[in-house]
C-alpha atoms as an extended CHARMM CRD file, in Angstrom:
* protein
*
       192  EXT
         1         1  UNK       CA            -20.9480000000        7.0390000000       -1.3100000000  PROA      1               0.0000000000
         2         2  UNK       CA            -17.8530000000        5.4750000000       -2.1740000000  PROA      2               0.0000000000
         3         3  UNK       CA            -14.6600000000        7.7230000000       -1.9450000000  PROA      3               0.0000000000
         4         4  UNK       CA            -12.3180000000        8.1780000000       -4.8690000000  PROA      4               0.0000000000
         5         5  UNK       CA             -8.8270000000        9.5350000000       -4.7100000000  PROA      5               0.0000000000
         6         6  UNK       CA             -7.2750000000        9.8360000000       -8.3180000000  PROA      6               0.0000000000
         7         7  UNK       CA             -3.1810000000       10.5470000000       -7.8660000000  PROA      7               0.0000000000
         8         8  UNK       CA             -1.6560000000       12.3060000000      -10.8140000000  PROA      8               0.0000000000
         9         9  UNK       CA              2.0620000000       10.9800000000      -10.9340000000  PROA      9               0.0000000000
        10        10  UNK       CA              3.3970000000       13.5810000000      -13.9180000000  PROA      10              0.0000000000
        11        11  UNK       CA              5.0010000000       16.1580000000      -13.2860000000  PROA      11              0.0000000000
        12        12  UNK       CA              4.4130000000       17.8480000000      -16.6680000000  PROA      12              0.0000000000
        13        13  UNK       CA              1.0000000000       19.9080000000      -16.4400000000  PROA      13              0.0000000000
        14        14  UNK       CA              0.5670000000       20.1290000000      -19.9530000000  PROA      14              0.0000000000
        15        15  UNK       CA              0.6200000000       15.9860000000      -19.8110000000  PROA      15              0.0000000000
        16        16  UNK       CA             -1.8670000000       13.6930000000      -21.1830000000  PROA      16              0.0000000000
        17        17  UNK       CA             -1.8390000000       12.2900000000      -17.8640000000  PROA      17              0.0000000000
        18        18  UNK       CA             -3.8220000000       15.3990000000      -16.7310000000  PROA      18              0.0000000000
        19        19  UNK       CA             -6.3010000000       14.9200000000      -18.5520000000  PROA      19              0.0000000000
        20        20  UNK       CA             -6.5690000000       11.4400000000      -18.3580000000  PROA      20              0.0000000000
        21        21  UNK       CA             -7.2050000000       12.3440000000      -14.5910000000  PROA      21              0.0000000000
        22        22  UNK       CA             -9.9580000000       14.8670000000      -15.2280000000  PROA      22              0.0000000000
        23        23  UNK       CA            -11.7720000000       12.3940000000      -17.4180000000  PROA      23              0.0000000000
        24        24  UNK       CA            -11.7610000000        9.6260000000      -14.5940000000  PROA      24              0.0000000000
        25        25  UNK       CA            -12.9220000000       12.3050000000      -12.1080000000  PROA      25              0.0000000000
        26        26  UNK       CA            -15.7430000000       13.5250000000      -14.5410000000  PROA      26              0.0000000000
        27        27  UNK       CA            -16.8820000000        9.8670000000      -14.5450000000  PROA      27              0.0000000000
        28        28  UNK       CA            -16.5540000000        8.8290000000      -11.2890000000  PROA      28              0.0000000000
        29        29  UNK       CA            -18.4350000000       12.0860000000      -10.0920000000  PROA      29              0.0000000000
        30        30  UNK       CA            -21.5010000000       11.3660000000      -12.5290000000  PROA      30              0.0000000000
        31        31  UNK       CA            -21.7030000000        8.0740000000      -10.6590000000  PROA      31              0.0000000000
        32        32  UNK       CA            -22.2170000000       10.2180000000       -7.1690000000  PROA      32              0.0000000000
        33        33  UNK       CA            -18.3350000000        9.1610000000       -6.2900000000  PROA      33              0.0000000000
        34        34  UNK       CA            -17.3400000000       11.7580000000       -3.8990000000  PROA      34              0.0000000000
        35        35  UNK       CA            -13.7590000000       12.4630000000       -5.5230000000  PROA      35              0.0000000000
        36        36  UNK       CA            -10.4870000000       14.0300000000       -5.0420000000  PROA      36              0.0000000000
        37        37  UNK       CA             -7.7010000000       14.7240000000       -7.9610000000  PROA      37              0.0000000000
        38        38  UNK       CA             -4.2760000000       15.5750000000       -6.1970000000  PROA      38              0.0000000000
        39        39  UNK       CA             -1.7170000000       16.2310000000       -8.9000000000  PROA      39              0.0000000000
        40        40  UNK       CA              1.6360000000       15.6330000000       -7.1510000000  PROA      40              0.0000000000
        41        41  UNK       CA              3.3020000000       18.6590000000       -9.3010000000  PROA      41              0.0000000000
        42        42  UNK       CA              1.4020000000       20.7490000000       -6.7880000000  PROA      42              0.0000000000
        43        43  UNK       CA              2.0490000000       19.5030000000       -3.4590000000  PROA      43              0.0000000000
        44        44  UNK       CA              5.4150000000       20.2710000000       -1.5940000000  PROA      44              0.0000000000
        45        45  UNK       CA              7.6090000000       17.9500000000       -0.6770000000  PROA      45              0.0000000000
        46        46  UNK       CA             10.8780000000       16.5810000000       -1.0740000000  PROA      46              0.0000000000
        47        47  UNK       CA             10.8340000000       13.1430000000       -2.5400000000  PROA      47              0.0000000000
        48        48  UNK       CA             14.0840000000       11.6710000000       -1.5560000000  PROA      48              0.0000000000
        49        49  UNK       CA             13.6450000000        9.3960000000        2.2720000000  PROA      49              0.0000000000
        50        50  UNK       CA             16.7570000000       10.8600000000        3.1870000000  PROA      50              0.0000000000
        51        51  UNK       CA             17.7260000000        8.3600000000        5.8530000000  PROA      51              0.0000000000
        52        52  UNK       CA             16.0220000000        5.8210000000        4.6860000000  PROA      52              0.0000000000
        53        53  UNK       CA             14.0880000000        3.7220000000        7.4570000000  PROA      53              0.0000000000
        54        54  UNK       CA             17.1990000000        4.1260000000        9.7780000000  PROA      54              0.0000000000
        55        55  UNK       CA             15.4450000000        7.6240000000       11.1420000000  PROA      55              0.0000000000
        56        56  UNK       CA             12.0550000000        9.2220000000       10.3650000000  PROA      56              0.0000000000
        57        57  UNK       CA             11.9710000000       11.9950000000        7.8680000000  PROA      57              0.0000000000
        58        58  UNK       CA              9.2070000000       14.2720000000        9.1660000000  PROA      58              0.0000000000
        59        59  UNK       CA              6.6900000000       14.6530000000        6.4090000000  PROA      59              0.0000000000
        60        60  UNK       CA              5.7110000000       17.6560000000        4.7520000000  PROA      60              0.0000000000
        61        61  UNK       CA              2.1260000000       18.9860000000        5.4210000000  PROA      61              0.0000000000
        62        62  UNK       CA              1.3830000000       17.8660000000        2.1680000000  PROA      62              0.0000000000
        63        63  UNK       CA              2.2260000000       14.4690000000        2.5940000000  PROA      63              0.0000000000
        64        64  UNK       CA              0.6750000000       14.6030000000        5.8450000000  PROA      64              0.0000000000
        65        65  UNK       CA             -2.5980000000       15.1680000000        4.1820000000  PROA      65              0.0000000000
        66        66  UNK       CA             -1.7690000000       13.1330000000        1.5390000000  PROA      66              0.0000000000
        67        67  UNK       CA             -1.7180000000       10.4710000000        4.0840000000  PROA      67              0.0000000000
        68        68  UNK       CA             -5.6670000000       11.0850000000        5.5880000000  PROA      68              0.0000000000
        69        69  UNK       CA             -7.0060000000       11.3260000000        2.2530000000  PROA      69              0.0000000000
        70        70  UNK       CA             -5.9500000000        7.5760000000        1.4760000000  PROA      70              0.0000000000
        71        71  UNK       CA             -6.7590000000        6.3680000000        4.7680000000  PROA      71              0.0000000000
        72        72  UNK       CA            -10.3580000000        7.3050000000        3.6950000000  PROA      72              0.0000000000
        73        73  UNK       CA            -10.2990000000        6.5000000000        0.2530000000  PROA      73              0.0000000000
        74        74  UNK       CA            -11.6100000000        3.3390000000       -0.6600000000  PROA      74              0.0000000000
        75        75  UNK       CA            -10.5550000000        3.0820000000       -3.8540000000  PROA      75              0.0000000000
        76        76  UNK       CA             -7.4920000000        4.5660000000       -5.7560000000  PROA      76              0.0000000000
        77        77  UNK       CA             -6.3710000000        5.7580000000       -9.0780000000  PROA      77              0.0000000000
        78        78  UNK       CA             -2.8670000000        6.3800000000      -10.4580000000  PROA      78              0.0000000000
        79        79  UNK       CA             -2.6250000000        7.7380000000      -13.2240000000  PROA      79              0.0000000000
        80        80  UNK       CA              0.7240000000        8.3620000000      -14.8500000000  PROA      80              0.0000000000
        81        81  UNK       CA              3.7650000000        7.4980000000      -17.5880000000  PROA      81              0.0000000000
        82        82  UNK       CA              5.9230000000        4.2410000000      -17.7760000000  PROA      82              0.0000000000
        83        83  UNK       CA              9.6230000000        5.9280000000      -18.2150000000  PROA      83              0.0000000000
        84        84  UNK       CA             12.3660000000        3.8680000000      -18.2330000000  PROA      84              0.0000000000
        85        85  UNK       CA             10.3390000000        1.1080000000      -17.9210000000  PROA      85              0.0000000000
        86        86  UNK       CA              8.7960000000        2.3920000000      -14.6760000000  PROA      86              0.0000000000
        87        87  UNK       CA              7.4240000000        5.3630000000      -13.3380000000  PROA      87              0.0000000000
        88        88  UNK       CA              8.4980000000        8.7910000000      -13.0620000000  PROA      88              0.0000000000
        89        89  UNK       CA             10.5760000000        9.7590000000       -9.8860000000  PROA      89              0.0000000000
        90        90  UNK       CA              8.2570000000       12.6680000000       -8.2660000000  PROA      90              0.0000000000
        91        91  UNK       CA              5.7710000000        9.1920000000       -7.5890000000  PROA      91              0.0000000000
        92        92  UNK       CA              8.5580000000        7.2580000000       -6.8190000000  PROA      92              0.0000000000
        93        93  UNK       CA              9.4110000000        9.7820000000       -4.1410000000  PROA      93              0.0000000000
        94        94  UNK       CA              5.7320000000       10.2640000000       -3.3500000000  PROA      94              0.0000000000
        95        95  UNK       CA              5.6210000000        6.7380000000       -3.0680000000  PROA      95              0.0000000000
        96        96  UNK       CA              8.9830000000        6.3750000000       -0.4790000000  PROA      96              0.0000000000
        97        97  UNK       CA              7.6380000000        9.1630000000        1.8160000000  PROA      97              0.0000000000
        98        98  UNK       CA              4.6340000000        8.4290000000        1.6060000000  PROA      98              0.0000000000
        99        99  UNK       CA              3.6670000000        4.4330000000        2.2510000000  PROA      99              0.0000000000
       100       100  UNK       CA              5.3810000000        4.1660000000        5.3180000000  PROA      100             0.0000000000
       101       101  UNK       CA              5.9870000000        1.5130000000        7.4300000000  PROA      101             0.0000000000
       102       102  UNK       CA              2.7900000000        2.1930000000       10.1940000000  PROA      102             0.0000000000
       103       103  UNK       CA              1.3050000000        3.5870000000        7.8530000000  PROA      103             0.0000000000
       104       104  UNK       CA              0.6890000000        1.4290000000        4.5720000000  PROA      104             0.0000000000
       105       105  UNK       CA              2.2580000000       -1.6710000000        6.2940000000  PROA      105             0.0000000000
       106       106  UNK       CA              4.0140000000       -3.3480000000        9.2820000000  PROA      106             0.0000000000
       107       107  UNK       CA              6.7020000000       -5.5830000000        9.9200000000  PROA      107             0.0000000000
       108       108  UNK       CA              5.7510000000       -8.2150000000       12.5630000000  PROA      108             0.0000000000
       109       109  UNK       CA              8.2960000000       -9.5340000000       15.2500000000  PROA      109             0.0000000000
       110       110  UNK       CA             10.4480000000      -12.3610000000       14.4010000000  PROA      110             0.0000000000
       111       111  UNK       CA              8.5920000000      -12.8310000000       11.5400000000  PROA      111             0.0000000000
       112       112  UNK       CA              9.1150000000      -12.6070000000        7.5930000000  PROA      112             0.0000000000
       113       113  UNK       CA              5.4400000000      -11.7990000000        7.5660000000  PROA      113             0.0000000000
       114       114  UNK       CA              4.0480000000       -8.2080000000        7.4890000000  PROA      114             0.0000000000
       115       115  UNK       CA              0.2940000000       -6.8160000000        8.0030000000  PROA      115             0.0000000000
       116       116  UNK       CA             -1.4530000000       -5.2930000000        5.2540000000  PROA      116             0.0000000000
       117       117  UNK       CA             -2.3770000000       -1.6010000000        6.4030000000  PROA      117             0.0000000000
       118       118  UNK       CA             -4.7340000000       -0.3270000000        3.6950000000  PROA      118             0.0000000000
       119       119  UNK       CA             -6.4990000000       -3.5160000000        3.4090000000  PROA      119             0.0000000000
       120       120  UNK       CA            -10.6260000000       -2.9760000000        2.0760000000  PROA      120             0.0000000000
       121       121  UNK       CA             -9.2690000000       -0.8280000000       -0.9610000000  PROA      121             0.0000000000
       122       122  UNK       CA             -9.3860000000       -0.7730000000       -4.3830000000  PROA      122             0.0000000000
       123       123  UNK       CA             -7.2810000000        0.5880000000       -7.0300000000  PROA      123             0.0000000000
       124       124  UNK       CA             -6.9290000000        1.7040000000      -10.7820000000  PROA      124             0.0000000000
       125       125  UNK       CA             -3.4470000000        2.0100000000      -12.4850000000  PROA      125             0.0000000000
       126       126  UNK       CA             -3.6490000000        4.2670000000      -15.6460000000  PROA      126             0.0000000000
       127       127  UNK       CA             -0.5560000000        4.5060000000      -17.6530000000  PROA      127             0.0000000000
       128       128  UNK       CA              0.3390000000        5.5940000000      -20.5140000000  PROA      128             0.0000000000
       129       129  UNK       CA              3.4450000000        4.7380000000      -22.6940000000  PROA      129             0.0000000000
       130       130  UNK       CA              5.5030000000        5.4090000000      -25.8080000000  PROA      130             0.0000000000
       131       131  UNK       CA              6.7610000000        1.8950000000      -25.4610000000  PROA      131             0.0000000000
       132       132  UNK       CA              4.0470000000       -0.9940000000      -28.1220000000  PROA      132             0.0000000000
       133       133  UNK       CA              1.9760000000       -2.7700000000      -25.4800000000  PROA      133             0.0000000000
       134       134  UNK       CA              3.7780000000       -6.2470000000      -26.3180000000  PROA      134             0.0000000000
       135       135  UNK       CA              7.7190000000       -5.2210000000      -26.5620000000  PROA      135             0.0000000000
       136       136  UNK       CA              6.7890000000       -3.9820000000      -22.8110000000  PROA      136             0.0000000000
       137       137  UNK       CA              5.2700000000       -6.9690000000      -22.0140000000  PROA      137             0.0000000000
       138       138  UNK       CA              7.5580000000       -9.4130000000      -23.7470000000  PROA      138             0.0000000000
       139       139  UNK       CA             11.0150000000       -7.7310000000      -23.3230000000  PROA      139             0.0000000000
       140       140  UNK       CA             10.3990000000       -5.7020000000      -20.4130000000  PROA      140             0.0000000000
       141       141  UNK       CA              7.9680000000       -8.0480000000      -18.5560000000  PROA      141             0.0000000000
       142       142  UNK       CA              5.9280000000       -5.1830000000      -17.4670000000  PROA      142             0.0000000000
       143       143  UNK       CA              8.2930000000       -4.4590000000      -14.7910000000  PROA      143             0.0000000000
       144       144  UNK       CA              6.4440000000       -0.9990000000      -14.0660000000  PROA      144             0.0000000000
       145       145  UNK       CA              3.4350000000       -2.7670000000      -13.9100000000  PROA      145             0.0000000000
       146       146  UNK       CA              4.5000000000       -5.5800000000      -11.7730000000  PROA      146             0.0000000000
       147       147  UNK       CA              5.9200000000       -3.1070000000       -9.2140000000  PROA      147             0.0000000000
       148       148  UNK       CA              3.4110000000       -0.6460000000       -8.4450000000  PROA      148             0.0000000000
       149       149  UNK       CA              0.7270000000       -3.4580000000       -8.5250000000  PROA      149             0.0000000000
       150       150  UNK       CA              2.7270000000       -6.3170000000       -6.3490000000  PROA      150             0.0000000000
       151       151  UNK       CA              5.4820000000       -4.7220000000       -4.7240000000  PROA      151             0.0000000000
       152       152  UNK       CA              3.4660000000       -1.7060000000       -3.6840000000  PROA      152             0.0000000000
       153       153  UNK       CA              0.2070000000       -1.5500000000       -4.0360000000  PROA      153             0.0000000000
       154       154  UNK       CA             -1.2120000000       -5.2280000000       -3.1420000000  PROA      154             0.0000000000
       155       155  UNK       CA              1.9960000000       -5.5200000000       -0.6280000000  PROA      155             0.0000000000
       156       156  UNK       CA              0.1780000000       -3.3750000000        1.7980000000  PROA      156             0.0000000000
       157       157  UNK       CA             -3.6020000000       -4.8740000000        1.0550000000  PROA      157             0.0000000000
       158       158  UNK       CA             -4.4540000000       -2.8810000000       -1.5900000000  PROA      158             0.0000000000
       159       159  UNK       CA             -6.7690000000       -5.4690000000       -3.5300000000  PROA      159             0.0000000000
       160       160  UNK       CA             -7.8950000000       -6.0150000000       -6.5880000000  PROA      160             0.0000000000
       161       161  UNK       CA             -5.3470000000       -3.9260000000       -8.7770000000  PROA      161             0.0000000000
       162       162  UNK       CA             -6.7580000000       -3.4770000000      -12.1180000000  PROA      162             0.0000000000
       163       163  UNK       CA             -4.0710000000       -1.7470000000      -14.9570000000  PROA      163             0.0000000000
       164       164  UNK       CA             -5.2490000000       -0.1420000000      -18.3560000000  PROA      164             0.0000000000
       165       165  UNK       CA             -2.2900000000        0.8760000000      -20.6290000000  PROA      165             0.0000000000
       166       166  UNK       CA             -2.3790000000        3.3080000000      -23.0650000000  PROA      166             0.0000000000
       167       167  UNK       CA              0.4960000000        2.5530000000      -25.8100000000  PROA      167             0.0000000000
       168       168  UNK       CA              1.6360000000        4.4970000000      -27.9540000000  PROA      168             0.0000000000
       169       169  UNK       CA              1.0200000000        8.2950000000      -26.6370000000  PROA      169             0.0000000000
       170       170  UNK       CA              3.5420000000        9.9260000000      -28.2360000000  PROA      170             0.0000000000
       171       171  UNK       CA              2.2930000000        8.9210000000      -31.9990000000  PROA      171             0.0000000000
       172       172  UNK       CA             -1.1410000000        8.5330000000      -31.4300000000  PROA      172             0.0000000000
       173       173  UNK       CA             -3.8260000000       10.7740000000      -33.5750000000  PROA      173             0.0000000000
       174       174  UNK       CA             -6.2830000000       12.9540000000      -32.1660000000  PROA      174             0.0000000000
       175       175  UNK       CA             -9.0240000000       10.3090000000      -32.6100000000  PROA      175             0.0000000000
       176       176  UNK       CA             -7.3150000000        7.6210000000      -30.8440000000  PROA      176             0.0000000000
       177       177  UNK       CA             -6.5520000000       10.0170000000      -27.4650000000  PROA      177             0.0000000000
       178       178  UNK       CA             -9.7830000000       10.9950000000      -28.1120000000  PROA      178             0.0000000000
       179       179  UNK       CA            -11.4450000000        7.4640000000      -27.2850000000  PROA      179             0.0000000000
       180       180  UNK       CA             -8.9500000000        7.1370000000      -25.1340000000  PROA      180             0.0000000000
       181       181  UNK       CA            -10.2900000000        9.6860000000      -23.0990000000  PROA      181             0.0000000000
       182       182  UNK       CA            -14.0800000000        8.1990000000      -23.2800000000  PROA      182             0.0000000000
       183       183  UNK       CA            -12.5960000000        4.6260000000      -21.9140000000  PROA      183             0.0000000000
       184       184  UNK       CA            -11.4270000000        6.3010000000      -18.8880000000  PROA      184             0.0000000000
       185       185  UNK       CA            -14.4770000000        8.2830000000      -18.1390000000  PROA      185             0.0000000000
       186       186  UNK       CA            -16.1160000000        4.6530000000      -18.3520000000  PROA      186             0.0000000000
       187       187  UNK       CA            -13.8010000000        3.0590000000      -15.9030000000  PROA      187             0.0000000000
       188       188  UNK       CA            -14.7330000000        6.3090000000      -13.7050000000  PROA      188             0.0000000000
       189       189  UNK       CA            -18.2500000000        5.5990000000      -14.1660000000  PROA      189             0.0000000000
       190       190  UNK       CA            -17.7860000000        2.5260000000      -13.3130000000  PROA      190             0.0000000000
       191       191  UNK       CA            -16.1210000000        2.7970000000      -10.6090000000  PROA      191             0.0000000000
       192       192  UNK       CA            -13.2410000000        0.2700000000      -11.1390000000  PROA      192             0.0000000000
């Protein structure tokens, strides 16, 4: 039974994110994934790595568990918004405490190399944005994108990285979130 950990990076509850989530979950489960939605509005932690890497923040029990349930996931799902041509901060933060180095990845000795820690996973980015699908692309060259899937998520073996967009959230019509919502319980189903 593969395991499925979906990551809800908004902090608004009342989000489309939410139930962008749920829908994936529904999905996934009625393929006999054994799944897990963590909404990081509800956990407790602070998201700032105070000291950077100079000295080790002790993590939060949260993040602590946070930590086991990707070590057995095998496959991964963000979902969240693009703001500012990224992502929100409470991932960010999530993301800083979180994929540590021993934990996600490691630096080798003398070396400009680094092992992949969380190699033999999958992952899933679902975003959504306000921004059209092409000025993002063309003028912002998916920089969210590019840095959750290459600078984070593939950095530390995470592989392959597959992105659906949803563009544009903010005007869309009930219909259009509506099939919106049916596409992700698909990519649940499917497991990808």
């Amino acid at each position: 039974m593969k395991k499925v950990l979906i990551i809800n990076g908004h902090p608004d509850k009342q989000s489309f994110c939410f139930e962008l989530a749920r829908q994936y979950k529904k999905g996934a489960e009625k393929k006999g994934a054994d799944c897990k939605l963590v909404n990081l509005a509800d956990l407790e932690f602070n998201p700032i790595l105070t000291n950077g890497y100079r000295k080790r923040t002790e993590l939060e029990p949260d993040l602590l568990m946070m930590q086991e349930e990707i070590k057995n996931a095998d496959h991964l799902v963000l979902v969240y918004p693009t703001w500012w041509a990224t992502y929100p901060a409470l991932l960010k933060g999530f993301i800083d405490r979180v994929f540590l180095p021993g934990f996600s990845f490691k630096y080798r000795e003398n070396s400009p190399l680094w092992d992949k820690l969380l190699t033999g996973k999958t992952a899933r980015m679902i975003v959504t944005m306000d921004t059209p699908t092409w000025y993002y692309s063309l003028f912002m060259r998916n920089a969210g994108h590019r840095s959750m899937k290459k600078g984070i998520l593939e950095f530390c073996g995470i592989q392959p990285v597959k992105i659906t967009s949803f563009s544009k959230v903010k005007s869309s019509t009930e219909a259009r979130r509506k099939s919106w919502l049916t596409q992700v319980e698909k990519l649940g189903n499917q497991l990808n």
